[in-house]
Structure formats: structure tokens, C-alpha cells
N, C-alpha and C positions, 0 to 999 in steps of 0.2 A: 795378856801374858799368862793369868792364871787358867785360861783356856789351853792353851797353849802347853801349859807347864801336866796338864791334867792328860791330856792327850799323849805327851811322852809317857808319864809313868804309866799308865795302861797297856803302853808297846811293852815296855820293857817287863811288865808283870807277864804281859803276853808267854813269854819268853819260858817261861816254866811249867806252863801246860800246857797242850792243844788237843786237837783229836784228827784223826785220819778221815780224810775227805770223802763225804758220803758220797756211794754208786748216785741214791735219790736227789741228793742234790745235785750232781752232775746233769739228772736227766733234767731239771726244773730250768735249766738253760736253754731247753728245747721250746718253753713258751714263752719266753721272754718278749719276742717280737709279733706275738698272734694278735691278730686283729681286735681292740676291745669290744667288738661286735659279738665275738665267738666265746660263746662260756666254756671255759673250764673249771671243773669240780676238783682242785690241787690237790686236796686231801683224800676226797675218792681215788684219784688214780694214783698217788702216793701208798694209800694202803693198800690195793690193788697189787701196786710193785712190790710191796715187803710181803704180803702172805706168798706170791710167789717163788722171791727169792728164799722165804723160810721150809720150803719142799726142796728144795735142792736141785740141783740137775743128774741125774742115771743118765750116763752118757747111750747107755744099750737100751732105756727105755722110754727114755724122754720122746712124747712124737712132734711130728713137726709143728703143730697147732699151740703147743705147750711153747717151743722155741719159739716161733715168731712172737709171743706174746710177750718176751724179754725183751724191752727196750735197748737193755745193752746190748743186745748181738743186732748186728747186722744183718740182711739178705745172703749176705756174700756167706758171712761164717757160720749161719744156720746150712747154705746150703753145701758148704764143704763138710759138716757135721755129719749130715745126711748121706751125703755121697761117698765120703770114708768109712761107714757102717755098711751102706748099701757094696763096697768092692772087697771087704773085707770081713763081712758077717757082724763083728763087734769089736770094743774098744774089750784092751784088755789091758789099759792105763790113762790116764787124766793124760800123760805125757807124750802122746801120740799127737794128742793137737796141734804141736807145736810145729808138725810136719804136714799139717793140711793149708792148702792155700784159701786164701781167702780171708784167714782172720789175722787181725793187723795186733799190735802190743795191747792196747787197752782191754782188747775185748779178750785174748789170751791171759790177761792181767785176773779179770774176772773169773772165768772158765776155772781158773785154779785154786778160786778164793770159793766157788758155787759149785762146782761139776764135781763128780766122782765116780767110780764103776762099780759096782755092786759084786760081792763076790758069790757066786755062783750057788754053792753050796751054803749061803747063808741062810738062818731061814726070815723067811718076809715078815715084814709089818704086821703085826695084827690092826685090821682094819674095821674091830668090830667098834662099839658104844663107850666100850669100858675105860677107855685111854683118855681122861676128861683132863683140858687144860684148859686154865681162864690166865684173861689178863686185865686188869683195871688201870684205867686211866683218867687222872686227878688233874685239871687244866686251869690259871689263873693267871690273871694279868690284867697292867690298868695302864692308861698314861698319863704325864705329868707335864706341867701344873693342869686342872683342871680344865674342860672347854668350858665357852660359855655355856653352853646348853646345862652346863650343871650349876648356875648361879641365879636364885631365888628370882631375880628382878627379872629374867630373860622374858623374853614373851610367851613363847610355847618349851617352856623346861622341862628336860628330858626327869620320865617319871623314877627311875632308877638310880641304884650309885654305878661308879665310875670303873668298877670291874667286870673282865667279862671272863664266864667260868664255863666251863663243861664236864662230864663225866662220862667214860665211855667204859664200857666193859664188852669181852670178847670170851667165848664160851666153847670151846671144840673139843669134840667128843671120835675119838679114830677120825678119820677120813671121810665119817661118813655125815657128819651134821657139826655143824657153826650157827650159834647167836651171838648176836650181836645186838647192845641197846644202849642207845645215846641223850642224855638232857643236856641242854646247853641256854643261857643268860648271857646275851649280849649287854657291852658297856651299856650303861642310860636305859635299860630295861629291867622290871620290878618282878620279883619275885609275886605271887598271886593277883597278879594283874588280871587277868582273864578265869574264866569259869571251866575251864576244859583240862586244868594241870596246874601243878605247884608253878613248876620252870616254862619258860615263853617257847620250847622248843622239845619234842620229846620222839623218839624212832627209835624202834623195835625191828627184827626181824631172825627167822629162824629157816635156816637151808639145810636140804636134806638131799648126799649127791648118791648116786645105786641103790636106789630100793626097788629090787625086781626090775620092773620093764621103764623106773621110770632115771632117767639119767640125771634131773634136778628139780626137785620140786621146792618154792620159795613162799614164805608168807608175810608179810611185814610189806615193809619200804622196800624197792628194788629199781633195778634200771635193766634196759634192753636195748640190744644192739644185732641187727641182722644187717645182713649184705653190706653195701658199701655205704649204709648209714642215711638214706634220704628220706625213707619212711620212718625209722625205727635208730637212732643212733647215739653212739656211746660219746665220751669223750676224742677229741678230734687234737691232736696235737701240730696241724696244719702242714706247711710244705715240709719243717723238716725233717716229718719222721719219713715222708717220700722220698727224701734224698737218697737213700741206700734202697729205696724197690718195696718198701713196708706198704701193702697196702692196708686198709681198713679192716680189721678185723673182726671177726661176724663172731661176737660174745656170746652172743646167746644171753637168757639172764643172770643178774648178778643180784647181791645182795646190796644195799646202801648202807655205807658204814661211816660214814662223815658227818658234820654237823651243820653241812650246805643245808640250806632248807629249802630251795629250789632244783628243779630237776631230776625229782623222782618220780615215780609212779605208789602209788600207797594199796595194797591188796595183796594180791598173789601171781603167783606164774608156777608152770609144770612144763617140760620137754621130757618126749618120749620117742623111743626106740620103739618099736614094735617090729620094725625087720630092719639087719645091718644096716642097708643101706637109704632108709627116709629116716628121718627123723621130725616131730612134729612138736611145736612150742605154743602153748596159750596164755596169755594175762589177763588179767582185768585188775580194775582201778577205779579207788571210788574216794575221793578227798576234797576237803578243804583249801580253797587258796586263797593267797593275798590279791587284792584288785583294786582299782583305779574307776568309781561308777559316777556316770553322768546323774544331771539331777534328774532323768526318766528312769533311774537305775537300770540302765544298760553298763557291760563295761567296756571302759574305754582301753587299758592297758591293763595286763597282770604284773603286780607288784613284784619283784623279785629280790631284792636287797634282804627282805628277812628278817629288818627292822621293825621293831614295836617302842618305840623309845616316848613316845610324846603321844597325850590325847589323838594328836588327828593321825599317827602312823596307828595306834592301837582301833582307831574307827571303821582302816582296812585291815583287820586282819581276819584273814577265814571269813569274808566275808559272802565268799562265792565258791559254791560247786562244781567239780567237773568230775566225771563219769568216762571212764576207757575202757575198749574190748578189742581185743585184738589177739597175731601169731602168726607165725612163719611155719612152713611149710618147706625143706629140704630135700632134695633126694643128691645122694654125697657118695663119689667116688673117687678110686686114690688120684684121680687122673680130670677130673669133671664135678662140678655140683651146680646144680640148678635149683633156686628156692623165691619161694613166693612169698612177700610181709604185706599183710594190710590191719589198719588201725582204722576206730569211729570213735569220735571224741564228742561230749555235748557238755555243754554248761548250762547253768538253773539260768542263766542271765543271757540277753542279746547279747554278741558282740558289735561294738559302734569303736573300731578307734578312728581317732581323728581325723578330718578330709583335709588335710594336705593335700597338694599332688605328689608328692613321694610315694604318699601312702596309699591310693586307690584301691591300688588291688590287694590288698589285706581282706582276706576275712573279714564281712563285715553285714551287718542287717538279720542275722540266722544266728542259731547258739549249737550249733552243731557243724562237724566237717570231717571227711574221711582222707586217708592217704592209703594208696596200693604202689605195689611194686613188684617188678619182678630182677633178681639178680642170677650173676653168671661168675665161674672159676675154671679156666681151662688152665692145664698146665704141663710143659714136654720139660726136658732137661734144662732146655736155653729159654725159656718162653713160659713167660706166665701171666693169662690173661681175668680179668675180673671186671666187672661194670652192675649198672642197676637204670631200670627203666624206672621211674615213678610216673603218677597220676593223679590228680586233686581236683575236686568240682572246678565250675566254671575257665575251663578249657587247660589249668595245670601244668604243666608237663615240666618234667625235669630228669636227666641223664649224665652219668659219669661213667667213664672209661678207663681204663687202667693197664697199662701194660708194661713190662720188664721184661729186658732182654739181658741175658748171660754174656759179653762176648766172651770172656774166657775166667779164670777163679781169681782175677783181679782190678774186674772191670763187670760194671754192668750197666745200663741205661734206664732212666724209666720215666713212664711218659702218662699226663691225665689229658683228659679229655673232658669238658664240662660245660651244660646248656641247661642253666635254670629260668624260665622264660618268667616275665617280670608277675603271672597269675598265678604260681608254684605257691601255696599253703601247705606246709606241712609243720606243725606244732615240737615235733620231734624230732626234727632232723636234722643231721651234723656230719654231712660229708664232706668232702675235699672245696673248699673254698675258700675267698678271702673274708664270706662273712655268714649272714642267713640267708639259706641253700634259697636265693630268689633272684631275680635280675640279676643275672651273671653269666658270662660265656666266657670259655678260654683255654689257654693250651698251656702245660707243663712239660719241661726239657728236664731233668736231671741226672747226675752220674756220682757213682761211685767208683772211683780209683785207686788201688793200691800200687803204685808201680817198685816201691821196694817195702821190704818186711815193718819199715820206720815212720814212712810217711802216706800218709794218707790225706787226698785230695777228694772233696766233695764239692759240689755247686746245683745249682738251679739258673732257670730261664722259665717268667712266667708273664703271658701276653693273654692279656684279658680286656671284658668291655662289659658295660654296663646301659643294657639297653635304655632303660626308663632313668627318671631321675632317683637320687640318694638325697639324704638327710644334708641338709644347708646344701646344695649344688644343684640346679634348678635346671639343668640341661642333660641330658645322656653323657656317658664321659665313659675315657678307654685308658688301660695303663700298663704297666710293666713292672717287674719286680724279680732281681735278679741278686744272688749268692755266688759267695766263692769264699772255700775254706781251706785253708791247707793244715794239716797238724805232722809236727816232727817229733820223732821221739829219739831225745839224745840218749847219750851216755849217764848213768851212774841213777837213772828213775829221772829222769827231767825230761819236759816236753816243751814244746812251745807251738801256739796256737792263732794265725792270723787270719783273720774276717774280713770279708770287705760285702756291705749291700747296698743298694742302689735301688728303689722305687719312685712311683709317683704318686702323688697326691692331689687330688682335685682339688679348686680353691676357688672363692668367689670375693671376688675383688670387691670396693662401695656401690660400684656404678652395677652391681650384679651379674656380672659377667664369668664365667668358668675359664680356669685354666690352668696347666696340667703345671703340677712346683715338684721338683724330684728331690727325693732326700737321699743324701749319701749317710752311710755308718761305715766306723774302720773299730776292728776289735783286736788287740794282743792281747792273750793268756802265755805268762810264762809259769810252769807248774817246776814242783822243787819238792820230788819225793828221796831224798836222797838214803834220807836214817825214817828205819820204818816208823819210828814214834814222834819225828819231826817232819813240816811240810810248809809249804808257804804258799801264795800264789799272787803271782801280782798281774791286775787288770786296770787294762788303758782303754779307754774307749771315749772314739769323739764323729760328732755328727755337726752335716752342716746342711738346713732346710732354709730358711731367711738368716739366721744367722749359725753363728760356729756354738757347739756345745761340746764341753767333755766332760770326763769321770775317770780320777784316777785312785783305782781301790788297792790298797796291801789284805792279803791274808796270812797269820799264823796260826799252827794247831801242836798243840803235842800234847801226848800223852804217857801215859804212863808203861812199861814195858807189858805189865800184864793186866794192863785195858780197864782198868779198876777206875778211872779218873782221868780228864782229860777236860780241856779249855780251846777254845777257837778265839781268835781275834778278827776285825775284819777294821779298818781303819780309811775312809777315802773323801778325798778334797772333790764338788765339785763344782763347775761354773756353766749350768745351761740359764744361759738369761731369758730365752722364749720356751713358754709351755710347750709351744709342737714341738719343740727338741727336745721332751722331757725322756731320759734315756732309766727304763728298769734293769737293774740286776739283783737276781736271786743270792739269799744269804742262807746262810746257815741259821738256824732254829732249833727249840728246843723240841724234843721228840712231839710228834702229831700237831706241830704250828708249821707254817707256812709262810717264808716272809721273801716279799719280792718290792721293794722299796723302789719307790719313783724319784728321781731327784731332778728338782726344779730350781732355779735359782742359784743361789752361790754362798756355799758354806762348807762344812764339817763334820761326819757322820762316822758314829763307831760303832759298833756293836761286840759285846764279847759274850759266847754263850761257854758254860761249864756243863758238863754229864762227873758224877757220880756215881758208882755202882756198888750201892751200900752193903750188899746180900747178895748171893745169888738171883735172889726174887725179887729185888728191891731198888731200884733206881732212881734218881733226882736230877733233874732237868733245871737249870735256869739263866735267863736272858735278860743282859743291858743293852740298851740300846736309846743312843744318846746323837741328839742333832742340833746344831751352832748356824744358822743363817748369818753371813757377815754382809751381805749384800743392803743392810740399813734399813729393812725393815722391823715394824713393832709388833707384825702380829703374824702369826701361821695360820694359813686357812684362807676359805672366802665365803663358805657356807655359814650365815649364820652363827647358830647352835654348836659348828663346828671349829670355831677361830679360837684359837689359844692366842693369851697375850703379850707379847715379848719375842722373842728369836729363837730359844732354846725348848727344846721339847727332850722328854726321856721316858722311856717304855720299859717296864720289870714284867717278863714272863716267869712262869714256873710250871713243871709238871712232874709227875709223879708218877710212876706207874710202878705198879705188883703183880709178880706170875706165880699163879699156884698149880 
């Protein structure tokens, strides 16, 4: 009852403040269902999306590579964007768009909150050194009651306290240079533990974009992305951002601005123009990693979690070297581009992972391997074609195909194609799959439809096989995995939004035997923008694999007329009683956290985050976040070090950030 009583009055506090539904979290919906095979860096491509959206859109000078790189816009309304500039020279208003086909209410919603047109006679940006802006950001949070890993008696106790902190600071100087430098202290991790740095985690870097001949030149941490990502590849947001015709986009490099500690490259990188039309890119890379070593100190697996919390996590850390050289090679026209990536990678240590038969063809007995490739862009009015060849020692091979068809500005199709044959090594590669670009074949259907200005109808169709075996499934195995969205936009800011997906899952019974279990998912989002300072959303979501799971979430936000202050509520009962139906939904957070909470079992989950904005320069961030299991269990967890004891858990974030 006093649960119970505790949960009403937090609705009702709810009620007096919220805040307005972030673009970024919107997009953070998009990886809800990606394969746990597939890394995503959340906060990378998070910060990614906000320096972005903090350049604005120039409707007359935005180019296309800039637009598709906005997750909010669609294929459809980048290419009406284009094609109403290209029949009419320029935009000589934001409010033009509202007459081009192709873009539907939300992404029109955006356009007017981002886009603008430049008045002619104004004068431009100074784009020199002098225009110096920083931002600092202040990160803390712990959870409660303690795990055991923090209780004297445990076996291997975590060496640390219970809070985990970062600091991040951001440095731009005009247009033409950004640093960036990040320390970060995971929960159960100690301050001077190691001999290399105060904090368990430390990344630097400094970008430099038009000096002379060279288009970006990088030193620090960074990441790289060319072609359609098999040799060389960025973040991968999987089928849905193909649903609208998005194909893989060739980054180029980037800086590393998150506190992932996996998934960089540590060194430098330069891309240069030297005639319009090539363009040439080099890296190299030269770091420390976490590893997994046999007792012949070979390694078996590279460590990626990032933890150092206890003697035997801190035993692997850095405990092994690897060495990168690599670059792409373009020649890019408005119609055509053809470019070439290959990478050589070697480590101090053999690699030996494990002899499974899963795992055969992994990289293994040698401490070095290369990957090449060659990629492709054609593209007419209605037709846009893209693919990439790769290659990797011991026979390799791996291919992806890509194409989108226009049929008219409210319709379009798009279609992958994919042959990763089960010898394919490639250490960096993240293109169109259901996991790591290896033993995989398969066909993609997609469409994007607007048939009236309100609603918009999206889905997929994806028929794939796995030639060798996968992890626990000891036979070759084939499957299917299909979407269907519809979204309507009512009257007065309200939407409603229904889901429905359908896959298979390979399974292997006692007797050891494979066979194919399909999972259904159904999702209603009903959105409630009515008064721009109030908003709500309410989400249903239920799945059924062996057994029935659902999730029913409330949201409130409001905020203040003049944005000074604002509260979110998120409040939802849920009952999945089997882990394979354990359903994620993304929540709101305090600025640069990231929270996409799993829900297993059967209980009661609230979260309310508050913003602040004390100053101009001065903002305050902070997060409750509170969970109730009523399902009769005594303790949360199974790992160990990781089990809290009782039903109730509860999480206090806070962050901080100053812009000078």
C-alpha cells in the first residue's frame, strides 16, 4: 500500500512540470530491437545527432550528404528538399516546405524547429579561430541498496565505491577546430588503481576541418566509416533506418566523444582533396586493449565491457596491443562515386579464440589480418544504387547491395542484398546485418508510404540463412523477420502509432536438436502534444515467444513557458515472466546518459528526470529511477558481485553542464 501510495503522489507531482519530448530520444527507439550481437556506441551517435542539429539547416545551402546524415528526415523529404531547390533555384522561406511532397507532419514538425534561409545580403559567419566556445560536463550517479560486490565478505569485491562519475569537456573554436577530452570512473572502480592516469578511463582529441588542401585532419581517439561499412564501419542502426531508403553512410573520420571505451581507433587520421573530384583518407592506430589470455598468453577474446572493478577485471586491463594502418580512397561525382578501403591490423599476442565449432573460422593461430574492399554509388532521379565488395585472408569474401527506387514523392522501395560467407574476418565492420558481418545471406523488402499528408505507413520483409552454426544452435539455421508501422497524425498535435513484428528464432531443445520459435511484438504509442508546455505518451507493448509478456508505460512532461525548468515522469507496470520476452524501452535521461531499461519479470518502474536552467551558461540535470518486483522474489540480479538484496532497487543520476 505504501508502494502504491508512493507511486500516486509522484504522478500527481508529475503534473507540475515536464519537458518537451526530445528529437534524440525519439531516435533512440530506432535501436530498441537490434540484435545484442551488434554494438552500438548510444552516446557517440547521440552526440553526433546534437552537434548536428546545433549547425542548423540553410535550406539554400545545406548539401545532400549533410541532409541524409539527419536521422529525422526521411529519403522521401531530403529528396523533395533537393528537388524543390533544384526547380526553383532556392527557398526564399522555411514555409515553402509545407508544399513539397514527400515530407509527412513530424518531419515538417522538425524542419521548422531546425531549417531556415539565410538572408542574402547578410554577411556570413566568421569562420576563423577566434569564435572560441567550450562546454563542460559534470556526470554522477550510483545505485541503491548496494550490490554485493560492495560487501567486505564477497569473494572477489569490487575495488571501488559505488558511484560512477565522468567529465567531459568540449572546445570549438569557428568552424574550423573542436576538442574534445573525456575521464570517466565506472561504479566499483578506484581512483589510482593503475599506473597510466588518475581515472580508469581518459580520451582526448583535437579536429581540424579546411586547412588548405586538407578537408579533416584528426588526432586523438577517433572512428571511421567508408562505403557501406564492411571493411571500415561506423555505427549501424540496423533494418530501421533502411526502412525509408537510408543507406549507410560513408563518414569519413570522426572524432570520439563518449566515454565507450571500446570501439575506437587511438592515433590519427587526415582526408584530402587534391583535385575536386578524389578524395583520399589515411589512419593509423596504435593502443592498448582489454583481453582475455590463455595460460600460453595467446588471446582468446578481447575484453569489451570496460570494466576494471575487481583484481581479476583489473589483470586484463591493457593488457594487450594492437597496431592499425589503413584509408580509403574516392573518386565522387554528383551522379557516381567509386572508392576503395583497406585496413592491416596486428596485435603483440597470437590470436587462439576458442575451438568451438561455431567458431572455426575466426581469426585464429596468427596475430595479424587485413580487410579490403571496394564500394559503389550510382544514382538517376528515381534509382539509387550503392554496394561494397570485401576480402579477408583465408578465402573471405563478403558483399552488400543496396538499392532504392522512387516510385513517385510518396512512395518509395528499398531493397539489401547480403553474402557474408561464414570465413569473412573483418575486426571493423558494421554493415547491414542481423549481427557480425559473417555467416549470413539474405534479402531485404522495404517501403516507405505516405498516402495522405497524416499518415504514414512503413514496414520491412527480411529472408535470411545462416550457412554455418551460431552460438548455442549446432546445425545451420534460416529465418525471417518482418515489420509493419503505421503512424497517424490527428488533430490538435496528437498521433497515434501501431507496430506489429514478427521473427524467428533458432532454439535448441534437451535432446539438442534446432528449431525455428517465432516471436511476435504489437506496440501502441499514443503521443498528446496538445499545449506546447504539456505532453504525455502512453505505451503498450506485449510479446509472445513461449510465453505472453507485456509493458504498459505512462509519460508526462511539462515545462515551463520559457523553458527555464521542466520535469518528465515515466511510470509502467510490467509482467514478462520469461527472459526471451524481456521487452527494452528507451527513457528519457539526464543530459549525456542514456537509459534503455530491460524489463524482466513482474513489477513497477518509475523514473522522473528534472532539467534546470540556472543561467544562461548553467544547467542542472537529475534522475530518479525507482523499481518494485512484486513477482516474490528476494533478490535482483544473478551475477554474483551483481545481486542486490530484496525486490526494490533505485538509481539517482545528476549532471551538470557550463557553456562559456
Amino acid at each position: 500500500m505504501r508502494n502504491s501510495l508512493a507511486i500516486i503522489m509522484l504522478l500527481l507531482q508529475s503534473l507540475l512540470f515536464a519537458d518537451e519530448t526530445s528529437l534524440i530520444q525519439q531516435y533512440m527507439e530506432a535501436i530498441e530491437n537490434i540484435d545484442d550481437e551488434v554494438y552500438v556506441d548510444v552516446e557517440q551517435m547521440t552526440d553526433e545527432i546534437a552537434e548536428l542539429l546545433s549547425l542548423r539547416i540553410e535550406l539554400n545551402s545545406a548539401d545532400e550528404s549533410f541532409l541524409r546524415k539527419l536521422p529525422m528526415l526521411g529519403s522521401n523529404a531530403v529528396d523533395g528538399i533537393l528537388r524543390h531547390r533544384e526547380m526553383y533555384h532556392q527557398f526564399y522561406s522555411v514555409y515553402e516546405l509545407k508544399h513539397i511532397d514527400g515530407i509527412n507532419a513530424e518531419e515538417l514538425d522538425f524542419l521548422k524547429r531546425y531549417a531556415y534561409v539565410a538572408d542574402p545580403d547578410s554577411v556570413k559567419r566568421d569562420d576563423s579561430f577566434n569564435q572560441i566556445h567550450s562546454t563542460l560536463t559534470l556526470f554522477s550517479g550510483r545505485i541503491f541498496p548496494d550490490k554485493a560486490g560492495y560487501k567486505k565478505e564477497t569473494k572477489n569485491p569490487y575495488l571501488g565505491n559505488p558511484w560512477q562519475t565522468y567529465i567531459k569537456m568540449k572546445v570549438t573554436a569557428g568552424t574550423k577546430a573542436t576538442m574534445n577530452f573525456s575521464m570517466e570512473e565506472d561504479a566499483g572502480e578506484r581512483f589510482f588503481s593503475n599506473n597510466d592516469g588518475i581515472t580508469d578511463y581518459a580520451s582526448a582529441s583535437i579536429e581540424l576541418r579546411d586547412i588548405k588542401i586538407a578537408d579533416k585532419i584528426i588526432f586523438g581517439d577517433f572512428h571511421t566509416s567508408f562505403g557501406q561499412g564492411l571493411v571500415l564501419g561506423g555505427y549501424n542502426l540496423g533494418k530501421t533506418s533502411c526502412i525509408n531508403g537510408d543507406m549507410f553512410s560513408s563518414e569519413g573520420i570522426s572524432r570520439h566523444s563518449s566515454t565507450s571505451e571500446y570501439g575506437y581507433f587511438r592515433g590519427g587520421g587526415i582526408t584530402v582533396s587534391p583535385f575536386r573530384k578524389l578524395q583520399i583518407s589515411a589512419v593509423g592506430s596504435h593502443q592498448k586493449l582489454d583481453a582475455n589470455l590463455s595460460d600460453s598468453a595467446t588471446i582468446t577474446s578481447v575484453k569489451t565491457d570496460g570494466y576494471h572493478r575487481t583484481e581479476a577485471e583489473l589483470a586484463k586491463r591493457k593488457n594487450i596491443k594492437r597496431s592499425v594502418i589503413g584509408g580509403n580512397i574516392k573518386i565522387n561525382d554528383s551522379h557516381f562515386s567509386i572508392g576503395a578501403t583497406a585496413v592491416y591490423y596486428t596485435y603483440d599476442h597470437v590470436l587462439t579464440p576458442n575451438t568451438q565449432p561455431y567458431n572455426i573460422f575466426r581469426t585464429r593461430d596468427r596475430s595479424d589480418n587485413y580487410d579490403i574492399g571496394l564500394d559503389y554509388k550510382a544514382k538517376s532521379h528515381a534509382f539509387t544504387f550503392a554496394g561494397e565488395l570485401a576480402k579477408s585472408p583465408n578465402n573471405g569474401f563478403a558483399i552488400v547491395n543496396h538499392a532504392r527506387i522512387l516510385c513517385n514523392s510518396r512512395m518509395s522501395l528499398s531493397l539489401v542484398q547480403r553474402h557474408y560467407n561464414p570465413e569473412y574476418n573483418a575486426d571493423f565492420a558494421n554493415a547491414f546485418g542481423n549481427s557480425r558481418n559473417q555467416n549470413e545471406s539474405g534479402v531485404f523488402i522495404g517501403f516507405d508510404l505516405l498516402p495522405y499528408p497524416h499518415i504514414h505507413l512503413r514496414g520491412y520483409i527480411d529472408v535470411y540463412k545462416y550457412e554455418w552454426l551460431k552460438y548455442q544452435v549446432n546445425e545451420p539455421t534460416e529465418g525471417s523477420d518482418g515489420m509493419a508501422l503505421v503512424s497517424v497524425n490527428l488533430k490538435r498535435n496528437r498521433s497515434l502509432t501501431a507496430k506489429y513484428r514478427k521473427y524467428t528464432k533458432p532454439q535448441t531443445d534437451s535432446n539438442k536438436r534446432v528449431f525455428e520459435k517465432e516471436m511476435h511484438t504489437w506496440r501502441l504509442t499514443y503521443n498528446n502534444e496538445r499545449r506546447s508546455n504539456i505532453t504525455s505518451k502512453t505505451i503498450v507493448e506485449a510479446n509472445r515467444f513461449f510465453n505472453w509478456g507485456y509493458v504498459i508505460a505512462q509519460d508526462f512532461s511539462l515545462s515551463r513557458r520559457n523553458k527555464r525548468a521542466s520535469i518528465s515522469l515515466r511510470y509502467a507496470y510490467f509482467n514478462v515472466p520469461d527472459y526471451q520476452n524481456r521487452i527494452y524501452l528507451s527513457e528519457k535521461d539526464v543530459n549525456g546518459y542514456f537509459t534503455m531499461p530491460m524489463f524482466y519479470g513482474e513489477g513497477h518502474h518509475i523514473g522522473v528526470t528534472a532539467q534546470c536552467k540556472v543561467t544562461t551558461r548553467l544547467q542542472i540535470y537529475g534522475k530518479y529511477s525507482g523499481l518494485i518486483y512484486t513477482d516474490g522474489r528476494d533478490k535482483i540480479g544473478s551475477q554474483a558481485n551483481e545481486i542486490i538484496e530484496g525486490n526494490k532497487s533505485t538509481q539517482l543520476r545528476f549532471t551538470l553542464t557550463y557553456s562559456l
